[in-house]
C-alpha positions in Angstrom: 143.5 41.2 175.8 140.9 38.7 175.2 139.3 41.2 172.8 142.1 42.1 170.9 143.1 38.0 170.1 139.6 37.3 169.4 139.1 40.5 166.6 143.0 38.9 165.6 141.4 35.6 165.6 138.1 36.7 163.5 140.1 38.8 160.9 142.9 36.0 160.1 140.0 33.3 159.8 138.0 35.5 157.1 140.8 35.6 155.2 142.8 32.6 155.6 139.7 30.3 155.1 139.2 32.9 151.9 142.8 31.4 150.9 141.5 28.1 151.6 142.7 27.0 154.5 140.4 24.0 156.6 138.7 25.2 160.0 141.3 22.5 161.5 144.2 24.5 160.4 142.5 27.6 161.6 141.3 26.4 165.3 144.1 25.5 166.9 144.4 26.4 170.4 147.9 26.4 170.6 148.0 28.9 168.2 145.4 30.9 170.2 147.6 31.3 172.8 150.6 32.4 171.0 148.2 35.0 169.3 147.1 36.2 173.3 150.9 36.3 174.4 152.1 37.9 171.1 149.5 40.8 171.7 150.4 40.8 175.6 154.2 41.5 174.7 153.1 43.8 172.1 150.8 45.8 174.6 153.1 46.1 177.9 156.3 46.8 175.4 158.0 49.6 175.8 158.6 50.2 172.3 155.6 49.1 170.4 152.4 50.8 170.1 149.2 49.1 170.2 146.0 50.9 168.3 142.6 50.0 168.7 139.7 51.1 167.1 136.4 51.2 168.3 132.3 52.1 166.7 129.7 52.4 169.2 131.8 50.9 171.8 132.6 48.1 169.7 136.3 47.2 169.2 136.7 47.0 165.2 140.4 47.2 164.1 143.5 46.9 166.1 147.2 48.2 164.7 150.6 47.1 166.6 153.5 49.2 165.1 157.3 50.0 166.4 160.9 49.3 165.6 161.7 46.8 162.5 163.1 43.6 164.1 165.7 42.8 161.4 169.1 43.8 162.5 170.1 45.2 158.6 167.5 48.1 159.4 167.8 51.3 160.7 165.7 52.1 163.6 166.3 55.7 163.7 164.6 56.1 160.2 162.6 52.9 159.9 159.1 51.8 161.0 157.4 48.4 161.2 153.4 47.9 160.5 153.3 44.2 162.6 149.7 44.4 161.9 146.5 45.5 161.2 143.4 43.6 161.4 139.9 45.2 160.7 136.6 42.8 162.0 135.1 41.5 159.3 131.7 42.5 158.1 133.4 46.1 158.3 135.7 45.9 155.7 135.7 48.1 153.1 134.0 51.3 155.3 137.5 53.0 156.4 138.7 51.5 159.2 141.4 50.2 158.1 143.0 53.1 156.0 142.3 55.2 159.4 144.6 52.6 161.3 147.4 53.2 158.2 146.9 56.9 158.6 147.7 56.4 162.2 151.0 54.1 161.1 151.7 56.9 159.0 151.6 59.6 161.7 153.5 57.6 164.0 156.2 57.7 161.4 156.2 61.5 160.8 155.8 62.2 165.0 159.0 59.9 165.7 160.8 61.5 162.1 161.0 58.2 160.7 161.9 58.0 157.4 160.2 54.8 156.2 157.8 52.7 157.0 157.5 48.6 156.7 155.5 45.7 156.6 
């Protein structure tokens, strides 16, 4: 699990400090933890689907996808991207449009109409 927050961790940094957030607001170690037990719920759910992708043994992109959570849609035609994070120093070779293709696929294997964000 560690592996999974810490790719989360890397990812949101790289882009959040590119938004300008302060490495205060960034390294908060409550918010470390929530990221750990979000991704444990996500991982041991029984109706989510956790993706990891891996070069050379290395983990580089992780996808967690499943029902929508808001009670006005359908879950028998929807499907919810929760995220994707790709490590960065690797973005831009494919990594992440293979974790969408997956998304995608997951919504054509369980007939699913559409897919959100």
């Amino acid at each position: 699990m560690d592996g999974i927050t810490d790719l989360h961790t890397l990812a949101r940094t790289a882009y959040y400090q590119a938004g300008g957030l302060s490495d205060v607001q960034l390294a908060s170690l409550d918010a470390l933890s929530s990221r750990r037990q979000g991704w444990m719920r996500a991982v041991q759910s029984d109706d989510r689907t956790v993706l990891c992708a891996e070069r050379e043994g290395e983990l580089v992109g992780i996808l967690a996808m499943g029902p929508p959570c808001e009670a006005d849609l359908d879950a028998a035609s929807v499907g919810r991207l929760y995220q994707i994070h790709v490590r960065p120093g690797l973005w831009g070779q494919g990594i992440g449009s293979h974790l969408h293709a997956a998304f995608v696929q997951f919504l054509r294997n369980t007939s699913l109409a559409t897919g959100v964000l």
